[in-house]
N, CA, C and O atoms as a GROMACS GRO file, in nm:
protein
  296
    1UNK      N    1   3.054   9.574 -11.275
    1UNK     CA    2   3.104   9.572 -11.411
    1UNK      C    3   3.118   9.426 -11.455
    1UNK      O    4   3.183   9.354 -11.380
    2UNK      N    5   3.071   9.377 -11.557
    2UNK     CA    6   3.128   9.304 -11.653
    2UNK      C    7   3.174   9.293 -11.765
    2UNK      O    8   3.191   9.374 -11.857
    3UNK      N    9   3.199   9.163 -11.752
    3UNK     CA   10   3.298   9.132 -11.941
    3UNK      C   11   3.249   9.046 -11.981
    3UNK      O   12   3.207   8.946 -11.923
    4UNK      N   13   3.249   9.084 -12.130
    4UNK     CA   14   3.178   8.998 -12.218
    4UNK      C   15   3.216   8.937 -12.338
    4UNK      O   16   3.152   8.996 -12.426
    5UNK      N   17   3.278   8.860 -12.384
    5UNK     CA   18   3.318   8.830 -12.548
    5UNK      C   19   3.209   8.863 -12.638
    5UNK      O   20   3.090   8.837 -12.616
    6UNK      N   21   3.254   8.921 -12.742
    6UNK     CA   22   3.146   8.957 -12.897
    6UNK      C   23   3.225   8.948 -13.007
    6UNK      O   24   3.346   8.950 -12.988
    7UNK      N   25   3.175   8.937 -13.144
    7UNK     CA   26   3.216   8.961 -13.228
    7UNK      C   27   3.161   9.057 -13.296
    7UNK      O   28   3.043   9.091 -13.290
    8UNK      N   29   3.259   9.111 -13.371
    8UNK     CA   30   3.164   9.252 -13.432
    8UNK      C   31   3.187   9.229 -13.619
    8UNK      O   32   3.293   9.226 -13.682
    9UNK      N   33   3.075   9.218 -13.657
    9UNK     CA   34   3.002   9.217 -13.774
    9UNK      C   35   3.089   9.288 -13.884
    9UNK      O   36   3.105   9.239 -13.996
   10UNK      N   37   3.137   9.390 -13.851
   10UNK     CA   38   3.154   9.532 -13.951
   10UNK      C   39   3.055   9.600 -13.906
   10UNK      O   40   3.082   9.717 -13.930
   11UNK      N   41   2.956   9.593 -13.854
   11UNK     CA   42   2.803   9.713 -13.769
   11UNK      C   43   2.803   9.735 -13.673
   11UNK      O   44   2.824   9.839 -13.611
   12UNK      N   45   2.763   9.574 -13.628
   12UNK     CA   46   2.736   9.588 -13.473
   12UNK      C   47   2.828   9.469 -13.424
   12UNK      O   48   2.908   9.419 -13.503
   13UNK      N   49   2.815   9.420 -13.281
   13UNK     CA   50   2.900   9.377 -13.144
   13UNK      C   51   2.780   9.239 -13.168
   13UNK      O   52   2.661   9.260 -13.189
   14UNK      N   53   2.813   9.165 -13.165
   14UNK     CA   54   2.698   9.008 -13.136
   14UNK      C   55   2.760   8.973 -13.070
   14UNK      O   56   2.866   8.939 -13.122
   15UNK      N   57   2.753   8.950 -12.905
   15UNK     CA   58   2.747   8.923 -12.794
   15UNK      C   59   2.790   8.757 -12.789
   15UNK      O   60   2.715   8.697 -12.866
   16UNK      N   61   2.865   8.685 -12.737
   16UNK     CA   62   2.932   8.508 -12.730
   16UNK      C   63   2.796   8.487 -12.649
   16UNK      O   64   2.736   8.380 -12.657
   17UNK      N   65   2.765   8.558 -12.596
   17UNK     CA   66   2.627   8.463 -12.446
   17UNK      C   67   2.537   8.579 -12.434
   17UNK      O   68   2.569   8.691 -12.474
   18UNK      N   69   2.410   8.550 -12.370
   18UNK     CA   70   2.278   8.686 -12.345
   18UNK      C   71   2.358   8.694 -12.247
   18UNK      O   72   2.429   8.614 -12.188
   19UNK      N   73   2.318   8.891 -12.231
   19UNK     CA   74   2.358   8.979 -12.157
   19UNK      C   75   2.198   9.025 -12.077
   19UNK      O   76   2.094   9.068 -12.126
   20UNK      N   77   2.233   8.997 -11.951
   20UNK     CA   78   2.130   9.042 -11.814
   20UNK      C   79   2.114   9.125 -11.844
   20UNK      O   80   2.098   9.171 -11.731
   21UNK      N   81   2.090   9.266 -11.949
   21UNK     CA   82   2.011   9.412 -11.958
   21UNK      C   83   1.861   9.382 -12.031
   21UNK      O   84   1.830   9.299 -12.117
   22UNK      N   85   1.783   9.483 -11.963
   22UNK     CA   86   1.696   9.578 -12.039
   22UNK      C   87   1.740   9.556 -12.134
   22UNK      O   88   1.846   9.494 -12.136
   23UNK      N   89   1.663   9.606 -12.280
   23UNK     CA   90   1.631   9.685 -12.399
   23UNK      C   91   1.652   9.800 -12.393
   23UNK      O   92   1.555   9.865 -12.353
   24UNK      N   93   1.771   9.873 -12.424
   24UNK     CA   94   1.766   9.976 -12.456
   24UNK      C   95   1.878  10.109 -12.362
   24UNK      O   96   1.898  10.231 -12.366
   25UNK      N   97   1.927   9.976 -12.276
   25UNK     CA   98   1.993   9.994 -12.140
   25UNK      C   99   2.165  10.070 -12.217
   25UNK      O  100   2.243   9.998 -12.280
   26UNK      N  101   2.190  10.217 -12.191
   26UNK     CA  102   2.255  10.267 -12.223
   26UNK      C  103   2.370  10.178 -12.128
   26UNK      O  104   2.356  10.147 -12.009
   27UNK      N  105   2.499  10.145 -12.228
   27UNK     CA  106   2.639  10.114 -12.156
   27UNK      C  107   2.757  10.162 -12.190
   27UNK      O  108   2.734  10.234 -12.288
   28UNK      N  109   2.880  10.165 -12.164
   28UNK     CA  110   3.003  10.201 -12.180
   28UNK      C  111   3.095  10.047 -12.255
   28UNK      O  112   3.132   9.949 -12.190
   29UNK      N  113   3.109  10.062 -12.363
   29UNK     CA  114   3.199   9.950 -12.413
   29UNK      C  115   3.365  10.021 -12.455
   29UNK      O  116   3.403  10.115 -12.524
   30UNK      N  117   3.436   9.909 -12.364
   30UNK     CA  118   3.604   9.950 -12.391
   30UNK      C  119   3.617   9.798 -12.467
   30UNK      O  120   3.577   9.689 -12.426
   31UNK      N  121   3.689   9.832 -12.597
   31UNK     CA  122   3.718   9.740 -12.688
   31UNK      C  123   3.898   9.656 -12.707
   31UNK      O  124   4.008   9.684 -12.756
   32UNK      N  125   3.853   9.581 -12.657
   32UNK     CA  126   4.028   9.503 -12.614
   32UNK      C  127   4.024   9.427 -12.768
   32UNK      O  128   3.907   9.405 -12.798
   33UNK      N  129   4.093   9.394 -12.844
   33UNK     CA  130   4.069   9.310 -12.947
   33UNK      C  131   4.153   9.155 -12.887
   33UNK      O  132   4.266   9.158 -12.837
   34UNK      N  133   4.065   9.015 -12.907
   34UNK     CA  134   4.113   8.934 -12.889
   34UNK      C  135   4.162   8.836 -13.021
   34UNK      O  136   4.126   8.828 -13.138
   35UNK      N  137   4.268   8.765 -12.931
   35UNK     CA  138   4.276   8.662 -13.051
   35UNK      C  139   4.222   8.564 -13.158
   35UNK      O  140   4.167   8.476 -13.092
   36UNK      N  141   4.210   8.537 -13.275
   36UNK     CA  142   4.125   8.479 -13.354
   36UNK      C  143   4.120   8.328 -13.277
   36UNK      O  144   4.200   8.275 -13.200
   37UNK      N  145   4.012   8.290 -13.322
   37UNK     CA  146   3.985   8.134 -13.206
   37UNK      C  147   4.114   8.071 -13.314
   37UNK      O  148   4.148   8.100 -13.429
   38UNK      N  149   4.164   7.966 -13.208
   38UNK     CA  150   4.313   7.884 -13.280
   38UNK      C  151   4.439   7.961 -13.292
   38UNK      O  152   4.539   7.905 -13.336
   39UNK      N  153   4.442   8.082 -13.256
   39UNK     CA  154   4.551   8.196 -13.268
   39UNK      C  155   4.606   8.208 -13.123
   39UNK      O  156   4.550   8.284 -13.044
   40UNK      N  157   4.724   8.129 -13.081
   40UNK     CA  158   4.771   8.168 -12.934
   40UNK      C  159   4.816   8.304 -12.930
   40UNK      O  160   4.827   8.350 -13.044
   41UNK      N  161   4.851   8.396 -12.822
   41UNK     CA  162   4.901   8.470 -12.783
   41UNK      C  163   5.071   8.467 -12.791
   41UNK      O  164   5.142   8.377 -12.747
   42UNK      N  165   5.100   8.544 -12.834
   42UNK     CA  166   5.238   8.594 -12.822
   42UNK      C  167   5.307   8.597 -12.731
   42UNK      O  168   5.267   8.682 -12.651
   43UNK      N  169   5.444   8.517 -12.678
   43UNK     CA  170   5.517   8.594 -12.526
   43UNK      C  171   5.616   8.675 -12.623
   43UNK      O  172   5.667   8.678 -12.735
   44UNK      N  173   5.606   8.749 -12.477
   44UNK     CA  174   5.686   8.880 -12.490
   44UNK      C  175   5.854   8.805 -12.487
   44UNK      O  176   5.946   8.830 -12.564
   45UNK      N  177   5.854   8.709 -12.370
   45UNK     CA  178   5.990   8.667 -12.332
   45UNK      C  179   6.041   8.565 -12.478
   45UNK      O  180   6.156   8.573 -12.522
   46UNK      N  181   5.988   8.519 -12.509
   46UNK     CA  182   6.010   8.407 -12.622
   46UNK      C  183   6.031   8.490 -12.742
   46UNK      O  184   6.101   8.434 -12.826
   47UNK      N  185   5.983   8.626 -12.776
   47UNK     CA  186   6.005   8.683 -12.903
   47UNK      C  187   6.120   8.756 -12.880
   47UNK      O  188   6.197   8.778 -12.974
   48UNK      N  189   6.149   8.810 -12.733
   48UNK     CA  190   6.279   8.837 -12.711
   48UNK      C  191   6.389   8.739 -12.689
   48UNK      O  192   6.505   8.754 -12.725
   49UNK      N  193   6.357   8.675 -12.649
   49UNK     CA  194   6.496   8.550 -12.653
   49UNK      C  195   6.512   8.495 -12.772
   49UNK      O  196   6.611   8.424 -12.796
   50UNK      N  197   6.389   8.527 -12.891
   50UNK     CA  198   6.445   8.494 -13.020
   50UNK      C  199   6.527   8.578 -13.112
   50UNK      O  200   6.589   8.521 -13.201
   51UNK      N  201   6.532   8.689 -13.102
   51UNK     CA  202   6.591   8.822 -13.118
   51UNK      C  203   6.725   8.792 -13.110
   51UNK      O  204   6.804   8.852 -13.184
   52UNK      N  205   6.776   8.685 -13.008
   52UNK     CA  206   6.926   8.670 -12.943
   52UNK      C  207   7.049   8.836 -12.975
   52UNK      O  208   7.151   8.868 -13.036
   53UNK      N  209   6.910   8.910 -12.854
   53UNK     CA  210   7.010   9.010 -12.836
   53UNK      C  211   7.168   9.002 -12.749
   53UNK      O  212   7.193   8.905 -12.678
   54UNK      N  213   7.257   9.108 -12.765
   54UNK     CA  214   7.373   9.096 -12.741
   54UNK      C  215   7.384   9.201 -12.620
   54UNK      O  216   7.378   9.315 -12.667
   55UNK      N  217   7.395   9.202 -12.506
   55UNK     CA  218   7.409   9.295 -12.416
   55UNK      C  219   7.536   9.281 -12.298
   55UNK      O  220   7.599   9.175 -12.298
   56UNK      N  221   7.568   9.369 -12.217
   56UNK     CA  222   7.642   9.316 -12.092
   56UNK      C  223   7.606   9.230 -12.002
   56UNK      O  224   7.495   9.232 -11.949
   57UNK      N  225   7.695   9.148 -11.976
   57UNK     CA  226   7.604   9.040 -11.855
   57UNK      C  227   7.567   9.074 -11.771
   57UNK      O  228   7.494   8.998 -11.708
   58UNK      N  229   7.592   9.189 -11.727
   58UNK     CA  230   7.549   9.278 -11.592
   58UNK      C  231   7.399   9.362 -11.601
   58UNK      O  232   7.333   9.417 -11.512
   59UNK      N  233   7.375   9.347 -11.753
   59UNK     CA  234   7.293   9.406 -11.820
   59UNK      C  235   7.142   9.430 -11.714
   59UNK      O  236   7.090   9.541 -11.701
   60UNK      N  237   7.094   9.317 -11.652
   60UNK     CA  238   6.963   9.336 -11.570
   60UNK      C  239   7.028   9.415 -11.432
   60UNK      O  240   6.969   9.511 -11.384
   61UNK      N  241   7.121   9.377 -11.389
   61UNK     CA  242   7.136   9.404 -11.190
   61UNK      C  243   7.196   9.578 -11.245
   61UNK      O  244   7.187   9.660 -11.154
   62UNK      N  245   7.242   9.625 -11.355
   62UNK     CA  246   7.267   9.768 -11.370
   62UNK      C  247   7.189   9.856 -11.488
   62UNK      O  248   7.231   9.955 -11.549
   63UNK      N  249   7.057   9.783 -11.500
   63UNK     CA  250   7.032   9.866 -11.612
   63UNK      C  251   7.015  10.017 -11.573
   63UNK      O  252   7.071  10.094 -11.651
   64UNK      N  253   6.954  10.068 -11.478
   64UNK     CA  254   6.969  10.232 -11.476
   64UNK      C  255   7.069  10.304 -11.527
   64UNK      O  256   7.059  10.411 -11.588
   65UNK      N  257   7.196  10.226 -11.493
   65UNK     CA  258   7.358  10.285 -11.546
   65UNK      C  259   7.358  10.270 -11.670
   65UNK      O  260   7.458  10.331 -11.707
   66UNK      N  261   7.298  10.217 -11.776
   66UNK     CA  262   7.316  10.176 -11.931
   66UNK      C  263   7.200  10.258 -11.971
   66UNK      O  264   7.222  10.309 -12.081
   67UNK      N  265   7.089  10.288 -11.923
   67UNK     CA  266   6.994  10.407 -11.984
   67UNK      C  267   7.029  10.528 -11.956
   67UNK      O  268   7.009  10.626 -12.027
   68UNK      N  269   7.101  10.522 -11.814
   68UNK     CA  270   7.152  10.660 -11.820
   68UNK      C  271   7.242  10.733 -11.881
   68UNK      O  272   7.260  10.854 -11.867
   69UNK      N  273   7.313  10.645 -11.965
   69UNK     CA  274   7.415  10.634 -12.010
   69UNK      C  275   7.561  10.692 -11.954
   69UNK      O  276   7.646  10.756 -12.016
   70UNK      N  277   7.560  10.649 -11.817
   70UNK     CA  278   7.694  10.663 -11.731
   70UNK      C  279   7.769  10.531 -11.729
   70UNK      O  280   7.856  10.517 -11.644
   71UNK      N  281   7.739  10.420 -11.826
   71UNK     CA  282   7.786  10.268 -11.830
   71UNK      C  283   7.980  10.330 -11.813
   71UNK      O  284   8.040  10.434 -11.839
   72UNK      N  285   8.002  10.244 -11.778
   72UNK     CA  286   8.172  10.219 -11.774
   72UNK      C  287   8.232  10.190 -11.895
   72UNK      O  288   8.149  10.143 -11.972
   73UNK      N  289   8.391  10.202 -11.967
   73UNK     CA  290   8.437  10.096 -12.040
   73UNK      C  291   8.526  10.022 -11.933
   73UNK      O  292   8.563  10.040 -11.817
   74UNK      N  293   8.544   9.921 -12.044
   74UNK     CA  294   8.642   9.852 -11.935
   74UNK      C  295   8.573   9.715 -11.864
   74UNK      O  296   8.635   9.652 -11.779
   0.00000   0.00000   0.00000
């Protein structure tokens, strides 16, 4: 299996580099969409630490107890 960068037209897929097939060579394409060139990627951790959610400090070492919702008061 390989991977390949393309851009797609609105028609068809135009390929970043030639692809080693035949003419005509039936394939399987799974379509990931990438970022626009100059467009970084998103962190997950940085959009959450911007959020400045409010939780228990215990919040990571007990989360099962807070989804399960058997949390304590107190």
């Amino acid at each position: 299996m390989e991977k390949i960068s393309a851009i797609f037209d609105g028609r068809v897929f135009r390929p970043d580099q030639a692809i080693p097939l035949a003419p005509n060579t039936r394939v399987r394409l799974t379509i990931e969409t990438l970022p626009s060139d100059g467009e970084e990627p998103v962190s997950f951790l940085l959009t959450a630490r911007s959020l400045n959610l409010q939780g228990p400090s215990d919040w990571s070492a007990n989360i099962d107890k807070y989804l399960s919702g058997l949390e304590t008061e107190g």
